[in-house]
C-alpha positions in Angstrom: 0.0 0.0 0.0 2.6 2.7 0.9 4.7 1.6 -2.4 1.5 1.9 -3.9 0.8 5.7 -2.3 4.6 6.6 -3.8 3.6 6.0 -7.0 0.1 7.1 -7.8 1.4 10.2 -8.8 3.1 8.3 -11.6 0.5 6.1 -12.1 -2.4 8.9 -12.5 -0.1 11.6 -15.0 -0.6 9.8 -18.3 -4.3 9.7 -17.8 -4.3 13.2 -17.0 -1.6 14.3 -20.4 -4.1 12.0 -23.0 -7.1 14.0 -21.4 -5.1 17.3 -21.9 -4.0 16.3 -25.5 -7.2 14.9 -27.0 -10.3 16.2 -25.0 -12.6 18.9 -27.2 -9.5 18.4 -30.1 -11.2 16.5 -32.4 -8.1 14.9 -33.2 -6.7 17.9 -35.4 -3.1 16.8 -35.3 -2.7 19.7 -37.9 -3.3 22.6 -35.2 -4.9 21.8 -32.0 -2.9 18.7 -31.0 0.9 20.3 -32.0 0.1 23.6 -29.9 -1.3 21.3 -26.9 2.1 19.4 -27.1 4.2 22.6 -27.1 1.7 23.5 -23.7 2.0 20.2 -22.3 6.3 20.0 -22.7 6.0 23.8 -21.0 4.0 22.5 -18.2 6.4 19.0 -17.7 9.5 22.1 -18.0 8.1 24.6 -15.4 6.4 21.9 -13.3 9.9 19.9 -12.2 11.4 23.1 -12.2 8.8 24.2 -9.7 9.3 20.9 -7.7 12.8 20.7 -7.7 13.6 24.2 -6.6 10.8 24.3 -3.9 12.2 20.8 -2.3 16.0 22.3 -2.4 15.3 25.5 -1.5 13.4 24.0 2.3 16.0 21.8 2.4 18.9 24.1 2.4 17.4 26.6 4.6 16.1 23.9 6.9 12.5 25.4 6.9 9.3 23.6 5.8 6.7 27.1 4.7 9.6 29.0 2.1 9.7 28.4 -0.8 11.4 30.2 -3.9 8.7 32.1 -4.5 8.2 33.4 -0.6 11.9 34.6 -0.7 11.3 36.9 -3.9 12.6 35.3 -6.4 9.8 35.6 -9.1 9.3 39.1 -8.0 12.9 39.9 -9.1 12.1 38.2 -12.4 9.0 40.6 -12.9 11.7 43.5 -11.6 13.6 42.8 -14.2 10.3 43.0 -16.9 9.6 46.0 -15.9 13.1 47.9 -15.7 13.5 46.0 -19.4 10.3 47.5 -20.6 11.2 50.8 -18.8 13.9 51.3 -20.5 13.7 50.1 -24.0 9.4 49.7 -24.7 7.9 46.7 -26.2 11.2 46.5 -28.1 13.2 45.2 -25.5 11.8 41.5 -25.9 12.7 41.4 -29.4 16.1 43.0 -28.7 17.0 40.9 -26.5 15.4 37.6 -28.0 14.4 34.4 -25.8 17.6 33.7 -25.3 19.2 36.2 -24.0 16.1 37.4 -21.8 16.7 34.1 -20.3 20.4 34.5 -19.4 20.3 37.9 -18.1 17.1 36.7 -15.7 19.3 33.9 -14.8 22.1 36.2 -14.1 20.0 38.6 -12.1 18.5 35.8 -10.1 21.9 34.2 -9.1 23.5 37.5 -8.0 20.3 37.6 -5.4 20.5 34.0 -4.5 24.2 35.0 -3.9 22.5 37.5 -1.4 20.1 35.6 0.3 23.2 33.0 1.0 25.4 36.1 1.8 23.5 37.7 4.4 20.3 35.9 5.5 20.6 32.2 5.3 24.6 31.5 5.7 23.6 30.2 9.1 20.3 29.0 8.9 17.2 30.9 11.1 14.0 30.3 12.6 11.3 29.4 10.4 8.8 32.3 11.8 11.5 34.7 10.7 12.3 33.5 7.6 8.4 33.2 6.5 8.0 37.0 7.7 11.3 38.0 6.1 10.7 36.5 2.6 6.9 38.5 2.8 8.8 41.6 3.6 11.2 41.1 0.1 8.4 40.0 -1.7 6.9 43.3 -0.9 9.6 45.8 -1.6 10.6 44.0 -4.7 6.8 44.1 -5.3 6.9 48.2 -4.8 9.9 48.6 -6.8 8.2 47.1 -9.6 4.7 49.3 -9.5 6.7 52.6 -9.2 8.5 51.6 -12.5 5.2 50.7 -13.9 3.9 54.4 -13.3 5.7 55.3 -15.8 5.0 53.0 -18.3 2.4 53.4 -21.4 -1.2 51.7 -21.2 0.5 49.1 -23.9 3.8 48.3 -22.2 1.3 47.9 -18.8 -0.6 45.6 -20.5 2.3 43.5 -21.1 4.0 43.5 -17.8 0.3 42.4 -16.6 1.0 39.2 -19.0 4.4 38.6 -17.2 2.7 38.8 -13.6 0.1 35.9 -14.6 1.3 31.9 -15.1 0.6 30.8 -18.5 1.7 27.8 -20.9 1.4 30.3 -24.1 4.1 32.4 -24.1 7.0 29.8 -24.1 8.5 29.8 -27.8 9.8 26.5 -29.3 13.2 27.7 -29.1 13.0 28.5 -25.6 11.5 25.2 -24.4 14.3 23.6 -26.3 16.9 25.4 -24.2 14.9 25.4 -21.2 14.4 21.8 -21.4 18.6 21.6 -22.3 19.3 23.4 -18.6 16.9 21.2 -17.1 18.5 17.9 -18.4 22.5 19.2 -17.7 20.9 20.2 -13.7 19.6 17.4 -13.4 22.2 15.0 -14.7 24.6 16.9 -12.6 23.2 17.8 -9.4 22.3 13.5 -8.7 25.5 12.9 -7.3 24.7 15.4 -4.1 21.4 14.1 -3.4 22.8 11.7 -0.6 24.6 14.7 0.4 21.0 17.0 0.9 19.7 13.8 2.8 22.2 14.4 5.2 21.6 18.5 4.9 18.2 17.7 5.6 19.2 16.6 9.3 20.7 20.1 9.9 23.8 21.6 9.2 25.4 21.0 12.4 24.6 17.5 12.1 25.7 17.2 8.0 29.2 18.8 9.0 29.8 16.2 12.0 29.0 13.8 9.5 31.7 14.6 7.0 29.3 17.1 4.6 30.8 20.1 3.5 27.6 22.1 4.3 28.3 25.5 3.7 29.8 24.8 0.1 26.6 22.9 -0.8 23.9 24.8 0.0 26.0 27.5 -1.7 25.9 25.1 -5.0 22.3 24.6 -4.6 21.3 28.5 -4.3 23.0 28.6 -7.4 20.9 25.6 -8.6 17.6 27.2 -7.4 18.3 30.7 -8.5 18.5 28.8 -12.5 15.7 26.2 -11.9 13.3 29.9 -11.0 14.8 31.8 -13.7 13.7 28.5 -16.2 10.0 28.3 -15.0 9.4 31.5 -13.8 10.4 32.7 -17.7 8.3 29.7 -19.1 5.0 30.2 -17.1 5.3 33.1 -14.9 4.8 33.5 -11.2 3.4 29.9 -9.4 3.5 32.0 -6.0 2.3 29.5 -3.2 2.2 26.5 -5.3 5.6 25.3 -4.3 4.5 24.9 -0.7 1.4 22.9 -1.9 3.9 20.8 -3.9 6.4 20.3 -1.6 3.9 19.7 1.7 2.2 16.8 -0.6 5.1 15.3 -1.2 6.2 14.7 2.1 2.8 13.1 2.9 2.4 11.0 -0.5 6.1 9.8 0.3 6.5 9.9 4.2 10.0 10.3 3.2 13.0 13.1 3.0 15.1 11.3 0.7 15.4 13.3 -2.2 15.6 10.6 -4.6 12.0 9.9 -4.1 10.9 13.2 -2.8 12.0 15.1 -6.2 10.7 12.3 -8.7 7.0 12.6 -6.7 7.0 16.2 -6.1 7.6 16.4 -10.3 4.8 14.5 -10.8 2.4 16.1 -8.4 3.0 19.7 -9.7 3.0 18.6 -13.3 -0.4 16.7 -12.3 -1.7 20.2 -10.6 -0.8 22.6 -13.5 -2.5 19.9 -15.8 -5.8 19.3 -14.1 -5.5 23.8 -14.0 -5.0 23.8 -17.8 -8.0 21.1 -18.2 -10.6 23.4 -16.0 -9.6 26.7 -17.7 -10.2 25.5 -21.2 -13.0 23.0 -20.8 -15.1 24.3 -17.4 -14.3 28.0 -17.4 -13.8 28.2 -21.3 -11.1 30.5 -20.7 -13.3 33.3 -18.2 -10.3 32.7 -15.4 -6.1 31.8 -15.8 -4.4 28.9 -14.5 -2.5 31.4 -12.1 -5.9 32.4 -10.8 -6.6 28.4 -9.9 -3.5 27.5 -8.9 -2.6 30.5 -6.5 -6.8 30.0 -5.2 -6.0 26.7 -4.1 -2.3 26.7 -3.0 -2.9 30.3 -0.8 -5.7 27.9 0.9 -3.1 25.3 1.6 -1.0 27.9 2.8 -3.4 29.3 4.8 -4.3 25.9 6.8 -0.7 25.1 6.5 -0.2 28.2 9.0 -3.0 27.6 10.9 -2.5 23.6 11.9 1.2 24.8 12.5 0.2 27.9 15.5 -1.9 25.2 16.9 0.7 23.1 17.2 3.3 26.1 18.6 
């Protein structure tokens, strides 16, 4: 039964990929089908993107409600937008292409991940103070990137608007392809120090006395986080609270910290989430609400009883 819980995830994702493909398509494989398979490789890119960084990212900090997302990251990425659009109009996306949008987000997000590790996280911190911390970042950031918008044009406002909601349209075939590229070379590379984040997982202290060279990893894996944000957060936009969701359902699908089955699972379960989103918006509310809009609605809920059940517990 509990092998059987570990891999339902799995077992329910194909189901949920031929309903996103062929429901309502009339099997066009001309038009309908090819754009839902460009959608569906965005959501399986930004989904164990999403997963991965949100599992990392509470393990290195050694606290269970942040999340990527919390600490500011995506709200640097829509920073950026808005400085970009600021400063060169509409023109800037096609000046600076997919590509290289994507490597100066990167760029900007690992200098602040560089920041975070600098001066907030180098020695861990309560989890109270790091929730309130990240809000207070996220918020700043947040007001940085309205007084920018002031001065924008109704047109370039109406584009930054587009860059603040998650959607699977915007990605662009060259971009998944070298989005899905970085994904394969982190993922490939970063398998060897899972055993290591195990041991993270048990506290720094603990991961130095047992031979872990903590402070160099979790400096690694800010630098693996800042990338896996900057890939789905340029993708699909801001997922705000879903990380939490993902990651708190992980750990009770797989009653387990090991990251070799916590990653794989949490994959599956946002992949799973952002499909059954995609299915609702375009078959339920034919398109009248955004997959942001559902996902942020029921992950803030989570959130919100997350917090809760843990004051009771205080």
């Amino acid at each position: 039964m509990r092998a059987l819980s570990r891999h339902a995830p799995w077992l329910v994702l194909p189901a949920l990929a031929l309903v996103f493909l062929l429901l309502g398509s009339g099997f066009d494989f001309g038009y309908i089908i090819p754009r839902r398979l460009a959608r569906l490789a965005a959501i399986v890119i930004g989904g164990v993107c999403v997963a991965w960084s949100s599992i990392v990212f509470q393990t290195i900090t050694g606290n269970r409600i942040l999340t990527p997302a919390v600490m500011g990251y995506e709200a640097v990425y829509l920073l950026l937008q808005a400085a970009l659009i600021l400063a060169a109009g509409t023109h800037s996306l096609a000046l600076l292409g997919a590509g290289g949008n994507f490597a100066l987000s990167m760029t900007l997000m690992l200098a602040y991940s560089w920041a975070l590790h600098r001066w907030l996280f180098r020695k861990g911190g309560n989890a109270v103070h790091g929730l309130l911390l990240g809000l207070v970042l996220t918020m700043v950031i947040g007001t940085f990137t309205q007084f920018v918008q002031l001065w924008t044009s109704p047109g370039e406002f109406s584009l930054l608007l587009g860059f603040g909601q998650a959607s699977f349209d915007r990605a662009q075939p060259m971009q998944l392809a070298l989005s899905g590229v970085v994904l394969a070379v982190l993922a490939l590379s970063s398998r060897a120090s899972l055993p290591a984040l195990d041991v993270l997982a048990l506290g720094r202290e603990q991961a130095m006395s047992l031979g872990v060279d903590a402070h160099a990893l979790v400096r690694r894996q800010f630098a693996l986080v800042a990338v896996l944000v900057a890939v789905s957060t340029s993708l699909l936009g801001p997922t705000a609270f879903m990380g939490i969701f993902v990651a708190n359902a992980t750990y009770a699908v797989t009653r387990s910290f090991r990251h070799r089955r916590t990653l794989p699972a949490a994959s599956a379960i946002a992949i799973g989430l952002f499909l059954l989103a995609q299915i609702a918006v375009e078959h339920i509310f034919n398109y009248r609400t955004t997959v942001g809009i559902l996902v942020n609605l029921a992950c803030g809920a989570w959130f919100l009883a997350l917090m809760l059940r843990t004051r009771a517990h205080a």
